[in-house]
VEXRO-428601 format. One line per field, with one value per residue: x, y, z of N, C-alpha, C in turn; residue number from 1. Coordinates in pm, whole numbers, plus 50000, padded with zeros to 5 digits. Example, Ala and Ser with C-alpha at 12.3 -4.5 7.8 and 13.67 -1.06 7.14 Angstrom:
% residues 2
n_east <- 51319:51285;
n_north <- 49431:49775;
n_up <- 50780:50708;
ca_east <- 51230:51367;
ca_north <- 49550:49894;
ca_up <- 50780:50714;
c_east <- 51320:51290;
c_north <- 49670:50003;
c_up <- 50780:50787;
num <- 1:2;
% end
This chain:
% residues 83
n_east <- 49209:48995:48682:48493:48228:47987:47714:47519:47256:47077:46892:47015:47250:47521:47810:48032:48369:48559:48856:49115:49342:49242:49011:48687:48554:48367:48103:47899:47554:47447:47125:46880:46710:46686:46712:46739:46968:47149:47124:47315:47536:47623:47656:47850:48077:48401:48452:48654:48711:48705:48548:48294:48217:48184:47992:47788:47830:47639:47372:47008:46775:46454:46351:46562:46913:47100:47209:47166:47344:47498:47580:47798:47940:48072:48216:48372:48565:48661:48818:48994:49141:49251:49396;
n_north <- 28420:28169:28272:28250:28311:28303:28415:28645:28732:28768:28599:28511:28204:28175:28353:28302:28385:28482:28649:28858:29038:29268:29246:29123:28819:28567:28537:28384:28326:28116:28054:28287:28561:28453:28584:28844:28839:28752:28977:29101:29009:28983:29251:29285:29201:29205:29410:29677:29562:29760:29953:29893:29779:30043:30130:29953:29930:29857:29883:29833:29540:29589:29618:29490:29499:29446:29338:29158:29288:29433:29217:29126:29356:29304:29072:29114:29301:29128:28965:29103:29182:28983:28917;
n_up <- 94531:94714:94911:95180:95387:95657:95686:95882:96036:95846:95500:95377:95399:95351:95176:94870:94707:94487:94572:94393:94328:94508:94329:94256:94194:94070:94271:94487:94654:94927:94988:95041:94877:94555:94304:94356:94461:94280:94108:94264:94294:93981:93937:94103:94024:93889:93989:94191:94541:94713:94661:94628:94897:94979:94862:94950:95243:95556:95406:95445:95523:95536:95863:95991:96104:95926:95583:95242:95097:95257:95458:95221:95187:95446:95417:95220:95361:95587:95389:95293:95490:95562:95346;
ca_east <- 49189:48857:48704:48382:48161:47889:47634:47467:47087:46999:46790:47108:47321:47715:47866:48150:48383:48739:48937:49211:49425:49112:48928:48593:48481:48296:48011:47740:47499:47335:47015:46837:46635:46797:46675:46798:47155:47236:47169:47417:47649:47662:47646:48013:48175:48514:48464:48741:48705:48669:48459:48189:48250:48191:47855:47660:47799:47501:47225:46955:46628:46313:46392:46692:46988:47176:47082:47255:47427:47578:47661:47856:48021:48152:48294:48483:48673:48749:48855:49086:49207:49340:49519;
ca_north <- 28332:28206:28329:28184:28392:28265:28539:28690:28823:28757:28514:28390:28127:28207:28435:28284:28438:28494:28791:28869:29152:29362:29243:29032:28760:28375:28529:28364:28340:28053:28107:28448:28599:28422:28704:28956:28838:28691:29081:29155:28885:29057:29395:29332:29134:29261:29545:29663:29531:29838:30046:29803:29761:30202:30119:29807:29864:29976:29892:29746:29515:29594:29666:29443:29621:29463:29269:29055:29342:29468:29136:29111:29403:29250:28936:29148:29374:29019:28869:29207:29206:28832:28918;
ca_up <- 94644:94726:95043:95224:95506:95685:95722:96035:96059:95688:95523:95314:95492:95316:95090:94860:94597:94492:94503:94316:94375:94503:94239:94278:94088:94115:94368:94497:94773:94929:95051:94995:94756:94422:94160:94406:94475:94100:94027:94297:94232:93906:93966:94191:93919:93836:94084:94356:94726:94865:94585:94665:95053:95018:94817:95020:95401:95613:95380:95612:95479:95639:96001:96020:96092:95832:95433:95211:95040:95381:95447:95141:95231:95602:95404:95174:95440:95657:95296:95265:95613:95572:95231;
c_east <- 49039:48815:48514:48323:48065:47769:47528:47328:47026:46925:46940:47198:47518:47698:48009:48188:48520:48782:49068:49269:49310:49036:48808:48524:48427:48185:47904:47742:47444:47219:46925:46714:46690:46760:46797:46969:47190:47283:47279:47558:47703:47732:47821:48100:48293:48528:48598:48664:48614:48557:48352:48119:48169:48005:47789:47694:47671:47369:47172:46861:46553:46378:46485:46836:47105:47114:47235:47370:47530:47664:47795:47986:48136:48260:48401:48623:48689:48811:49014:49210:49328:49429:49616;
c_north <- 28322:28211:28266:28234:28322:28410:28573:28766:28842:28626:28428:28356:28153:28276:28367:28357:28450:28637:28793:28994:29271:29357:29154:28961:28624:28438:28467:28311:28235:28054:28281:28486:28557:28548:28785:28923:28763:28822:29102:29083:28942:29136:29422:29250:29167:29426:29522:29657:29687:29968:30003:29793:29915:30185:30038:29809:29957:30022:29779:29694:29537:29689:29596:29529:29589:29398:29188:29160:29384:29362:29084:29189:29355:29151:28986:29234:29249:28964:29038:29178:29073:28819:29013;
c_up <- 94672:94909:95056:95334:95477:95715:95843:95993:95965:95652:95458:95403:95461:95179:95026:94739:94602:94476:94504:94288:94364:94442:94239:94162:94179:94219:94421:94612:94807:95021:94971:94915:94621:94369:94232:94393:94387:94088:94135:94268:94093:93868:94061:94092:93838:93891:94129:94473:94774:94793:94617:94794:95064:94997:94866:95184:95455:95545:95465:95507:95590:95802:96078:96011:96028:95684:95421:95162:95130:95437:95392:95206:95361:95565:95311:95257:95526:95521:95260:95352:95547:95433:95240;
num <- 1:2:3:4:5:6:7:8:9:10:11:12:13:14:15:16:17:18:19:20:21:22:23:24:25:26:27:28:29:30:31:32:33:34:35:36:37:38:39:40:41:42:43:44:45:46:47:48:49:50:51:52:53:54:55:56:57:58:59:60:61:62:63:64:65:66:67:68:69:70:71:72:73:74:75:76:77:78:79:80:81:82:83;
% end
């Protein structure tokens, strides 16, 4: 199913991607740092939901008190909840 978050206090504007019985694929970010979130886009590619969610909630950039990767994380536990 594909799933679509808007993102809060980052530079990127939405997070979309499909998951498939816990499984993450299609990711991408718009807005952001491209380099940076291809490699993460990557880097979660045929992951589980919540192995991922364990590894990216509560990383911060700079002195923001959340990033894109944390982000990520938020859109996969609402993309959980709702399956």
């Amino acid at each position: 199913m594909r799933h679509t978050y808007t993102t809060k206090g980052t530079c990127s504007k939405q997070i979309s991607f499909e998951l498939n019985d816990g499984v993450i694929s299609n990711v991408s970010f718009v807005g952001g740092c491209n380099g940076n979130l291809q490699g993460v886009s990557r880097l979660v590619e045929g992951q589980r939901a919540e192995d991922v969610i364990g590894r990216l909630e509560g990383i911060r950039c700079g002195m923001k008190p959340t990033s894109c990767p944390d982000q990520l994380s938020k859109a996969l536990r609402e993309a959980l909840e709702k399956e």
